[in-house]
N, C-alpha and C positions, 0 to 999 in steps of 0.2 A: 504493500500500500504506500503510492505517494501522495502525500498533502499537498504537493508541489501542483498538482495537475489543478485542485480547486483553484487555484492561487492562478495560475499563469496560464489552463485552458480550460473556459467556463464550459464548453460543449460535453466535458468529460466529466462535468460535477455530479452528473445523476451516477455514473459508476461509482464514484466516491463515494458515495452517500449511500449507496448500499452497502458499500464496504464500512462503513463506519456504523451502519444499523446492525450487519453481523458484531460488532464488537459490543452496542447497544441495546445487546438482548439482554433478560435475566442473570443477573450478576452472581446469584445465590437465591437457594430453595428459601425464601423469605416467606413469614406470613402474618395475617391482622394487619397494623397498620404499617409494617415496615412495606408488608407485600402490597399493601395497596400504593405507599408511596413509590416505591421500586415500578411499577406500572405505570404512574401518574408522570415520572420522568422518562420513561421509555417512549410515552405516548408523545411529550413533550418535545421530541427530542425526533418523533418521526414526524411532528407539524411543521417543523424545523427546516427539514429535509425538504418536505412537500412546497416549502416556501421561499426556498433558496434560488429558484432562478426566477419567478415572476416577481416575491418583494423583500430583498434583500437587506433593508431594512428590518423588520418583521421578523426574520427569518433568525436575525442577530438577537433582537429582545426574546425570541423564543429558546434559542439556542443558552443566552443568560440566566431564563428560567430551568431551564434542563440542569444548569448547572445545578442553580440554586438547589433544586431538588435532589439531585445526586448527592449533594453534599447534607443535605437532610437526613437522607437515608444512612448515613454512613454516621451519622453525628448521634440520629436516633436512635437508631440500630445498636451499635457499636460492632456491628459486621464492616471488616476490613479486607479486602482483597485485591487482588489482581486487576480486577475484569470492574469491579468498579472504580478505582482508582483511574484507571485508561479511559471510561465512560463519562467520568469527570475531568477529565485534561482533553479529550477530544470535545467535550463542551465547550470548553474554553475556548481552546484552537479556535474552533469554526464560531465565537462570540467576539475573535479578536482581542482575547486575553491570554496573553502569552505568557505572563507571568503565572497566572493560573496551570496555565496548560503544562506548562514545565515542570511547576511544584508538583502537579498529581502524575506525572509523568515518571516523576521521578521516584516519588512514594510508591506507581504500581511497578517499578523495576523490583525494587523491594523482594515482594514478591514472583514476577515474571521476569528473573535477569536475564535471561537469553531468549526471550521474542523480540524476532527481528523487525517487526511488525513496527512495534511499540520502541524498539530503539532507534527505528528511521523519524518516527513521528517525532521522537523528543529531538533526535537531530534538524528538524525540519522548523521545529519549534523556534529551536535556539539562534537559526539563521534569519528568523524575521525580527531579530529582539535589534534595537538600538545600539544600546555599548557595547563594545568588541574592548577586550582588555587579553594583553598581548602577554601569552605565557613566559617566564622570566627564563632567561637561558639557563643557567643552571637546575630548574627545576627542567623542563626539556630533556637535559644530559641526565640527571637522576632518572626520568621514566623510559631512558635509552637503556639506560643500565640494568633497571630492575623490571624488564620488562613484565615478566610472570607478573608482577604484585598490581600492577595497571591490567594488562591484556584478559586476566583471568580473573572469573567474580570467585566472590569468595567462597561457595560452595565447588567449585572448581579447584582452587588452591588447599580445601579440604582435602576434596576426592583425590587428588597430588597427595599430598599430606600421608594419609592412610593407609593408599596402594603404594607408595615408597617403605613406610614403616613395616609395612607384613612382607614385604617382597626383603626387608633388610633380613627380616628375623628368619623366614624361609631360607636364605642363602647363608645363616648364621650357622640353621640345623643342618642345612646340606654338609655344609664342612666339616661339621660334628661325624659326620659318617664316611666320610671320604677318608683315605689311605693319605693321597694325593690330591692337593687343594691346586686344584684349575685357576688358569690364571683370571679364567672369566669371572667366575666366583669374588675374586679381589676386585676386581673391577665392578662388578655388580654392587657390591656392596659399597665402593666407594661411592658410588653414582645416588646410593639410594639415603645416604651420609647425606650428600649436599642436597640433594631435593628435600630431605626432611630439614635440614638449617634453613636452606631460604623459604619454602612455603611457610615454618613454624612463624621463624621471625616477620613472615610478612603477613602472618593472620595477628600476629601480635601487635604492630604496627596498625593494621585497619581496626582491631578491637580499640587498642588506645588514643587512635586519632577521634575513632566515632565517638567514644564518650568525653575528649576536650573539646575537639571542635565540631558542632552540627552542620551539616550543612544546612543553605537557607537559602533561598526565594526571592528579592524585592517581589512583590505584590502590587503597591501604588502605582498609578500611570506615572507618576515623576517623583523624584525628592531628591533633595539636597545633602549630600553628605557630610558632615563636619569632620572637625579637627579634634573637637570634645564633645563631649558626652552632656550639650545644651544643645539651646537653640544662639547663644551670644558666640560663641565662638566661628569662627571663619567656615566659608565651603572648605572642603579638601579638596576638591577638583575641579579646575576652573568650568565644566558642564553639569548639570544634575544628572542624575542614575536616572532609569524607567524600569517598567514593567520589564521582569522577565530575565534579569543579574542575578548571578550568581554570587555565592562566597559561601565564608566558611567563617565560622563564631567562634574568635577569640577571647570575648568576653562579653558579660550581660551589666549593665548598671541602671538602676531604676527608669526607667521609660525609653532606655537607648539599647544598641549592641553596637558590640567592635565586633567590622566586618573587614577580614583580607580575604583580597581579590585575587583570581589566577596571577596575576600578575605580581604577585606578592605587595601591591599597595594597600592600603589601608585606610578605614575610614569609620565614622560615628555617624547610626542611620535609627530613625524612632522605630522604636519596636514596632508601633502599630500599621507599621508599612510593611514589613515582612513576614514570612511564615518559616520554618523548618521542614524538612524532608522530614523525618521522624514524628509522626502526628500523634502527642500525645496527649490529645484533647478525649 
């Protein structure tokens, strides 16, 4: 699925929009009033569709409500998943909230990390946002280096993990029984040595970077970044932020956060314009 095609060939929208109704079905066996709100957005959400090439307008405030309800369902409920979280970021998308569509995008990776579906959208996403913040060279050579700890999600770097660890101790018993220790044997084990050092360390490193710093969202169509943790202190950058920035939470202080950017700059943004990946509302 490309998002690209709504965007840049309107003829090809009714494909789209069926492809986005398949991911807008039944999220979960829901019932009472979850199930009826779970319906109330699906419904919402195919008026949406129905209204996207004659009033485009329309189609947007409907698409808003979809959200709104999506997000209902998921707040009422406290049903968390995959398949709503992407029903809720492709609301967005197609409302023209990009900061939205990213944030839920990002929370249904959560759970779906290798739908490729779902990671083209969020790519798709990220290319209509405003600021472009320019990754710092040295972080670059760091995710050259360690590539496994980037290229691989973390259930990946497990399953690495695990099948290294038993394949160590199998080739540990082999040798136990062997006359004559093969020189494969040493080498298998040495192999299975460093796949266990670098996936450990680098589930240890995602454990501990996730509980310092969250990732997070701007939300707001604009704001201002500061230098401090007011509103009297200076912009930090001579443009305001928008909808749809990324960063990572350095710190929390009463109605502000310190936010650094891929780029490793750094700024003071009001709480009430961003959200976290991690929803734990």
């Amino acid at each position: 699925m490309n998002l690209k095609l709504y965007l840049r060939r309107p003829a090809a929208a009714g494909a789209l929009l069926m492809l986005l109704m398949a991911w807008a079905g039944p999220a979960h066996r829901a019932s009472g009033a979850a199930g009826d709100d779970l319906g109330e957005a699906a419904e919402t959400f195919r008026r949406a569709n129905e209204a996207a090439m004659s009033d485009p307008g329309l189609s947007r405030e409907l698409y808003r409500e979809a959200a709104l309800r999506y997000a209902h369902v998921i707040e009422g409920s406290g049903v968390r998943n995959g398949k709503l979280y992407t029903n809720l970021g492709h609301s967005y998308f197609l409302a023209g909230d990009y900061g939205g569509a990213i944030l839920n995008y990002r929370r249904a990776l959560r759970y779906l990390p290798h739908n490729r579906e779902l990671l083209e959208s969020l790519a798709h996403a990220r290319s209509q946002c405003i600021d472009v913040f320019t990754m710092e060279q040295q972080a670059r050579l760091w995710r050259g280096l360690c590539f496994w700890h980037y290229h691989f999600s973390q259930a990946g770097r497990l399953w690495l993990f695990g099948g290294a660890y038993a394949g160590l101790w199998l080739l540990l018993a082999l040798r136990l029984f062997m006359k004559q220790k093969p020189r494969w044997t040493t080498w298998g084990m040495g192999a299975g040595i460093a796949i266990c050092v670098m996936t450990g360390f680098s589930l240890a490193i995602h454990r501990e970077a996730g509980r310092r710093h969250a990732a997070g969202v701007i939300t707001d169509a604009e704001v201002v970044p500061r230098k401090g943790d007011s509103y009297v202190y200076d912009p930090a950058f001579t443009n305001s932020l928008h909808s749809g920035t990324e960063f990572d939470l350095l710190e929390r202080r009463e109605g502000w956060v310190h936010a650094r950017f891929v780029s490793g700059e750094t700024a003071w943004l009001p709480d009430g314009s961003v959200e976290f990946v991690v929803d734990d509302s």
